[in-house]
C-alpha positions as CSV (number, residue, x, y, z in Angstrom):
1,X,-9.5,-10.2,-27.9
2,X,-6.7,-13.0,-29.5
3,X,-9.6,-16.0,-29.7
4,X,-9.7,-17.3,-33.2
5,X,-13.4,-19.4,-34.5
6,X,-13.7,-21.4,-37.5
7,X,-17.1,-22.3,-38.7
8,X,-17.1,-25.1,-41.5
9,X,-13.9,-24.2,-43.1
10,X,-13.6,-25.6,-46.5
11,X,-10.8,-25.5,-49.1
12,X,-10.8,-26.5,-52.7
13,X,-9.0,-26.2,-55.3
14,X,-11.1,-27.0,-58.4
15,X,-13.0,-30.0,-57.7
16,X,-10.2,-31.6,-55.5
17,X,-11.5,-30.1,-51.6
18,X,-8.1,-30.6,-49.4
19,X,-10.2,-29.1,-46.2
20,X,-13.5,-30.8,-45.6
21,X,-15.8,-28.2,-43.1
22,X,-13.8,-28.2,-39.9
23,X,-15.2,-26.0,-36.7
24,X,-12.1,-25.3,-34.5
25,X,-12.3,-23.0,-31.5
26,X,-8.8,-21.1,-30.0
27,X,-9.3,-19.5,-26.6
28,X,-7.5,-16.2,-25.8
29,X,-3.6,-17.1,-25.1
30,X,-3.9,-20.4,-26.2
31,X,-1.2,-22.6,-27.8
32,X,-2.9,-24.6,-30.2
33,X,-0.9,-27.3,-32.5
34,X,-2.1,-28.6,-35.4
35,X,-0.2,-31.7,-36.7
36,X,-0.8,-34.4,-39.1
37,X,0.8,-36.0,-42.0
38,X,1.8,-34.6,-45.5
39,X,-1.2,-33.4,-47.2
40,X,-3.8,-33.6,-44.3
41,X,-4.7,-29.9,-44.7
42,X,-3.0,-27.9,-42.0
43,X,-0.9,-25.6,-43.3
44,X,-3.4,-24.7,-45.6
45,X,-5.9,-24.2,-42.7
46,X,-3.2,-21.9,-41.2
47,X,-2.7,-20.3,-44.3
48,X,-6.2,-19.6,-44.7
49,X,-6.7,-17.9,-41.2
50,X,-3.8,-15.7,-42.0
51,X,-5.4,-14.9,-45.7
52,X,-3.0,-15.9,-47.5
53,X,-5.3,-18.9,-48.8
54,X,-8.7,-18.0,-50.1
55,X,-11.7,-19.6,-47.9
56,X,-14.3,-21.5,-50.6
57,X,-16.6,-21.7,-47.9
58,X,-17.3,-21.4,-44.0
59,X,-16.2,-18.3,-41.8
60,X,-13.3,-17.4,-40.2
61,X,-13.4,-15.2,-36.8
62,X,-10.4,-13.1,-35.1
63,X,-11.0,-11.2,-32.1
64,X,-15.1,-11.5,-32.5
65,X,-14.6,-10.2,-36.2
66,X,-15.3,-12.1,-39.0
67,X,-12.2,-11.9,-41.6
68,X,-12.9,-13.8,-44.9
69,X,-12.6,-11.0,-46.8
70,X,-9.6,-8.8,-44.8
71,X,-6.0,-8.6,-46.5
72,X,-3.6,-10.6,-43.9
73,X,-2.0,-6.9,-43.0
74,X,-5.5,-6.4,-41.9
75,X,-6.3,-9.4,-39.6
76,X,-3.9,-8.2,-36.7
77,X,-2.1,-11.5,-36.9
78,X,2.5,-12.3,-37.5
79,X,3.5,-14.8,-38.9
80,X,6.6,-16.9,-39.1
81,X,7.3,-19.2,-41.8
82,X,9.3,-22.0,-42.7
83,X,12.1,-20.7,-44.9
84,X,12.1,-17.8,-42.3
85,X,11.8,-15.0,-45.1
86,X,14.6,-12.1,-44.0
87,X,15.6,-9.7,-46.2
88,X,19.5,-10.7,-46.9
89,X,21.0,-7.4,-47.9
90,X,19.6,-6.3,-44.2
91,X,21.3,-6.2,-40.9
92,X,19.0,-7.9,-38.5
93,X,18.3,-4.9,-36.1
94,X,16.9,-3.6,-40.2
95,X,15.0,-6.5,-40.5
96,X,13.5,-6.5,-37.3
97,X,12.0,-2.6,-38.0
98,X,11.8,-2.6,-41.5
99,X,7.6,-3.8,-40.9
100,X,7.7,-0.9,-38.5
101,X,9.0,1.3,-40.6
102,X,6.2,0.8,-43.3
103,X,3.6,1.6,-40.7
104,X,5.8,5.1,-40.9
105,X,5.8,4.5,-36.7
106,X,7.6,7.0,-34.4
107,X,11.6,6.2,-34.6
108,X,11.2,5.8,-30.5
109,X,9.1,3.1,-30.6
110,X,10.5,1.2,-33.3
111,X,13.9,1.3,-31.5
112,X,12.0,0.5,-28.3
113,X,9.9,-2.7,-30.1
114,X,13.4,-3.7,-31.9
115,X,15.4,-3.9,-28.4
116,X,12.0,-5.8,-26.5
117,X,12.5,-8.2,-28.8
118,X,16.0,-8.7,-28.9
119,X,16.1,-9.3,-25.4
120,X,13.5,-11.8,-25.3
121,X,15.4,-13.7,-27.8
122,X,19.1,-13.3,-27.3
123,X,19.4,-11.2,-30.2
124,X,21.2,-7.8,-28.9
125,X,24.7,-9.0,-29.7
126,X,23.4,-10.0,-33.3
127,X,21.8,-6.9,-34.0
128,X,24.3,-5.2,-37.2
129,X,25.0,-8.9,-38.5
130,X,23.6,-10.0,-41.6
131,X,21.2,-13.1,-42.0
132,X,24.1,-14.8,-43.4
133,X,26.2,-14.4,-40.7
134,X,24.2,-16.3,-38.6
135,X,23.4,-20.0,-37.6
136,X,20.0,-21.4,-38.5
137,X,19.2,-21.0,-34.9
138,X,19.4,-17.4,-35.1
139,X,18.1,-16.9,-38.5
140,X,15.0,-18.6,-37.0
141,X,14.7,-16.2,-33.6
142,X,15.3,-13.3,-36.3
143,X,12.3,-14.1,-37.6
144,X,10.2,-15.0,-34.8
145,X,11.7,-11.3,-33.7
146,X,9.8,-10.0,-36.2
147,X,6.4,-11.5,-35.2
148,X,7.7,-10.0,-31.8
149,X,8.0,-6.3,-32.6
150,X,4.8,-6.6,-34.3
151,X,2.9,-6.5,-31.3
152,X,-0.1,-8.5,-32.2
153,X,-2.3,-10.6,-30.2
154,X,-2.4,-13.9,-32.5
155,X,1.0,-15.3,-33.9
156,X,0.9,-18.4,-36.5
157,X,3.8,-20.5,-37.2
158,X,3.7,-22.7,-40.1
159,X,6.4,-25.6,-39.5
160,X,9.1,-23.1,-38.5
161,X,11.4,-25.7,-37.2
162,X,11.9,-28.2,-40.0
163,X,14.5,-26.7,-41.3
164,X,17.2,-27.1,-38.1
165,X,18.5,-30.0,-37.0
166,X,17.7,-32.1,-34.0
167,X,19.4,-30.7,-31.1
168,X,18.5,-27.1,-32.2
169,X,15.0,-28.2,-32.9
170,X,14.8,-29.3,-29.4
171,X,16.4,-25.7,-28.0
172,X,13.9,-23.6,-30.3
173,X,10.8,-25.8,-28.6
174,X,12.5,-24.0,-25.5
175,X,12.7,-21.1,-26.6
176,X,9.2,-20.7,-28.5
177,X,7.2,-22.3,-25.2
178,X,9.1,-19.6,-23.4
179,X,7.8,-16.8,-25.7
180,X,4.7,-17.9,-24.8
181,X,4.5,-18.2,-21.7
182,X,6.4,-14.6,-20.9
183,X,3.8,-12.8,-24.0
184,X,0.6,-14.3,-23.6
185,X,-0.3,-14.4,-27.3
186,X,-2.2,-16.7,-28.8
187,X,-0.5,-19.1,-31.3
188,X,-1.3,-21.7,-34.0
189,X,1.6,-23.6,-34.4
190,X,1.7,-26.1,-37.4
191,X,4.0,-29.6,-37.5
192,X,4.2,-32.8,-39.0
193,X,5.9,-33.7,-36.0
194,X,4.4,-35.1,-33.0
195,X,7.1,-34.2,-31.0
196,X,6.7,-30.9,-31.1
197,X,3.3,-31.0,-31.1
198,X,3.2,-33.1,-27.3
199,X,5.7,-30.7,-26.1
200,X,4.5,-27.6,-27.1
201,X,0.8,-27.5,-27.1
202,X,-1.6,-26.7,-24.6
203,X,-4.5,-28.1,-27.6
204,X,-3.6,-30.8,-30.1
205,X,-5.7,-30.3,-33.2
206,X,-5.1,-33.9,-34.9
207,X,-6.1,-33.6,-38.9
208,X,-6.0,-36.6,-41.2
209,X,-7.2,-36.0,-45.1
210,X,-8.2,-32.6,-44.3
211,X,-10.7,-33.7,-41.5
212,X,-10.1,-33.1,-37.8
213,X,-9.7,-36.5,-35.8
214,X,-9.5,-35.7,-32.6
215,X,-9.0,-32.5,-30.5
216,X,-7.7,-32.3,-26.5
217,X,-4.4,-31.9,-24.7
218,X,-2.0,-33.8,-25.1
219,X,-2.0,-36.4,-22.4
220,X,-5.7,-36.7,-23.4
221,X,-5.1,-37.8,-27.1
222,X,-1.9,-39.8,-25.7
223,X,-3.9,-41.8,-23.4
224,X,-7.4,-41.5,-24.8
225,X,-6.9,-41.7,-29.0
226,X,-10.4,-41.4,-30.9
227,X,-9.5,-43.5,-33.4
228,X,-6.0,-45.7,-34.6
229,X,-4.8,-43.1,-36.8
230,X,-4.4,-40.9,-34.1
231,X,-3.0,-43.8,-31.7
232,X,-0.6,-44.6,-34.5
233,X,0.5,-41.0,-35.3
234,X,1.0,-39.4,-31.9
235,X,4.0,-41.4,-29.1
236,X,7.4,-42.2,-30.1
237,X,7.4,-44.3,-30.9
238,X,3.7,-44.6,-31.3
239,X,1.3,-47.3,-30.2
240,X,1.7,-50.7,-31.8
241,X,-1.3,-51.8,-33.6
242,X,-1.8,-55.3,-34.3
243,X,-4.9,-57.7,-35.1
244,X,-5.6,-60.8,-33.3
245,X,-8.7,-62.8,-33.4
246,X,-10.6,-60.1,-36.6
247,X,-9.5,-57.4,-33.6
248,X,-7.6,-54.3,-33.8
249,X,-5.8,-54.1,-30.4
250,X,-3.3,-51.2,-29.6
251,X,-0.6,-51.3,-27.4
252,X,2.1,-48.3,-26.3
253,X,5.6,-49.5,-26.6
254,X,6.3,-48.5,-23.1
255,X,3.6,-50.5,-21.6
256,X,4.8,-53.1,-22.2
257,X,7.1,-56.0,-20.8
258,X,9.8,-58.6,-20.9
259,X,8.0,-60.1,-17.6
260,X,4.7,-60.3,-16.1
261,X,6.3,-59.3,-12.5
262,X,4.2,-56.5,-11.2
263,X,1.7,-55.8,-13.5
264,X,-1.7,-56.4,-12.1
265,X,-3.4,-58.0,-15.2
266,X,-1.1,-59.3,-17.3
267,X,-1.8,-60.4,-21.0
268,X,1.0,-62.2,-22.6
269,X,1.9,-62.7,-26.2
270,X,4.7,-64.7,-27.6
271,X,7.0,-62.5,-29.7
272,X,9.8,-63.3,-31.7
273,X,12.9,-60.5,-31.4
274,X,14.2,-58.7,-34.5
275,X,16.5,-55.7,-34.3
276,X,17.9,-54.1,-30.8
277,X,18.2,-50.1,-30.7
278,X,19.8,-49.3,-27.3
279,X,19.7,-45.4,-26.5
280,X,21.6,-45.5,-23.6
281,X,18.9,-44.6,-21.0
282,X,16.6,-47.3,-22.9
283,X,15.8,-49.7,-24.9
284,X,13.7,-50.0,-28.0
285,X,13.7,-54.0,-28.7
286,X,11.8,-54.8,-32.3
287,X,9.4,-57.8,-32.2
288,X,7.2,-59.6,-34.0
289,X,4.2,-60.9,-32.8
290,X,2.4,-63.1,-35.5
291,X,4.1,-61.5,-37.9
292,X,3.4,-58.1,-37.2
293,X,5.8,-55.6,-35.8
294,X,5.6,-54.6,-31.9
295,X,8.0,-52.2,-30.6
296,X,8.9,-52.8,-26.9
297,X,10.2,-49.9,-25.0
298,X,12.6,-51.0,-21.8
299,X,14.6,-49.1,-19.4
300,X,18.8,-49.8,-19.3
301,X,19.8,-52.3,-21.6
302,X,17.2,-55.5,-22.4
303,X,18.7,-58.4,-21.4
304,X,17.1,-60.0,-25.0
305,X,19.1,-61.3,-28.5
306,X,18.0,-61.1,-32.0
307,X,16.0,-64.0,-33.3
308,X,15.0,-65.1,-29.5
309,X,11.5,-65.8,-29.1
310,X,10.1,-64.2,-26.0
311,X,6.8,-63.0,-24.0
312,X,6.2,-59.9,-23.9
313,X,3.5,-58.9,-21.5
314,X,1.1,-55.7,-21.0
315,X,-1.9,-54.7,-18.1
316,X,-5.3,-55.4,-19.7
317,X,-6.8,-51.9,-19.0
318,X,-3.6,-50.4,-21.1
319,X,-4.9,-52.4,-24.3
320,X,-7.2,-50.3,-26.9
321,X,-9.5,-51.7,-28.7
322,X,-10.2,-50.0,-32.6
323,X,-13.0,-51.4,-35.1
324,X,-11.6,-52.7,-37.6
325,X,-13.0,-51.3,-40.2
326,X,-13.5,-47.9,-39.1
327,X,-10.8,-47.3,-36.9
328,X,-13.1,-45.8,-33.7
329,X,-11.7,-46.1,-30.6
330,X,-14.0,-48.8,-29.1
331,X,-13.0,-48.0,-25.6
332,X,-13.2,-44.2,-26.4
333,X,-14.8,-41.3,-23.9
């Protein structure tokens, strides 16, 4: 069994705690993000179910076993990292096996696991190249090659795009949501970026300060945040919050509108327009609606200048309301 259960997970180091008693279940073949700012304690919750972070207190659970006190080699877990990790003085077909090789497995089956792999990422061509001979791209599917040949039922991944640049960012998303659905594993992806984290996930584990904030799938915590930190984090761009009249009132950038035509309860606010970013397909037009900043997403080009004051208009029941001194969704369920 691949499920992974954490039960009041905390982390300190000395008397600064960066993970604050989070309970987390991850079904069997789940793809389970967890995303959040700098500092919010997720890679060090990931880092902790892989063992490579001591747990002060609370219990960890792979596979119906409890594994506080196993060595990572020992938790039936791969893991793919960042900086990806290969060995440069190795060929990658070497660095694919070399794990395999310390397990002193059969020289069949290691051959057999290496090729598996290679196929399923559009390595076989790259196989007696050396990781500097290839692109960051392929460095990266080296390493998640590795994970591969491993054969285990739980992979982690601990921001292993942040290193690439945007259009191969967007082709690894392809090609990791692909691994998963054609291997069934489960995975804990980390990010800092909500991208990834909408596109990818079947779970979104949001984490703020090293608390959890909200938990669902993603159209759930798109269209249903818990609280305004999560509204503000996840969309791109992500919901505009403003106060008007002592309330915190939430609005997504592509709700909204340059004309009340259509909508069926219009709400209108005079805005005042600042900056224009066109994007070929859309439009992000940059307002200012007493004196606070409102992004407004149209299709096409929007037929609006800078420094022209407008209306802007949104459907009541796409407002959110959030206390404002707490944050809590007040329209939340």
């Amino acid at each position: 069994m691949s499920q992974i259960l954490i039960k009041k997970l905390v982390k300190k180091y000395g008397q600064n705690q960066v993970v604050h008693g989070i309970d987390l279940e991850i079904k069997p073949k789940e793809f389970v993000v967890l995303v959040g700012p700098s500092g919010c304690g997720k890679s060090t919750t990931l880092r902790m179910i892989a063992g490579l972070e001591e747990i002060s207190s609370g219990e960890i659970q792979i596979g119906n076993k409890v594994v506080n006190n196993l060595a990572p080699k020992d938790r039936n877990i791969a893991m793919v990292f960042q900086n990806y990790a290969l060995y440069p003085h190795m060929s990658v077909r070497e660095n694919l096996s070399f794990a395999l090789q310390l397990q002193k497995m059969d020289r069949k089956d290691i051959d057999r696991r290496v090729r598996q792999a290679a196929e399923i990422l559009g390595l076989m061509d790259l196989l007696e190249r050396r990781p500097g001979q290839l692109s960051g791209g392929q460095r990266q599917r080296v390493a998640m090659g590795r994970a591969i040949v491993r054969n285990t039922p739980v992979f982690l991944f601990d921001e292993p795009l942040s290193n690439l640049d945007a259009k191969l960012r967007n082709q690894m998303r392809t090609e990791i949501k692909k691994l998963h659905m054609r291997m069934g594993t489960t995975i804990v992806y980390v990010t800092h970026d909500q991208v990834e984290a909408m596109t990818l996930a079947d779970r979104i584990v949001v984490m703020k300060d090293g608390y959890i904030q909200q938990i669902g799938s993603p159209l759930e915590i798109y269209r249903n945040p818990a609280n305004a930190f999560v509204a503000g984090f996840i969309g791109s761009p992500p919901t505009n919050l403003i106060e008007i009249s002592g309330q915190i009132i939430g609005m997504r950038p592509e709700h909204i509108r340059l004309e009340a035509e259509g909508l069926s309860n219009p709400v209108g606010y005079q805005a005042q327009v600042e900056v224009l970013e066109p994007l070929g397909g859309e439009t992000l037009v940059h307002t200012l609606v007493l004196n606070q900043k409102v992004i407004v997403k149209c299709e096409g080009l929007a037929p609006v200048r800078p420094s022209q004051v407008i209306q802007i208009y949104i459907d009541k029941e796409n407002q959110r309301f959030f206390d404002k001194t707490s944050g809590k969704a007040l329209n939340y369920n």
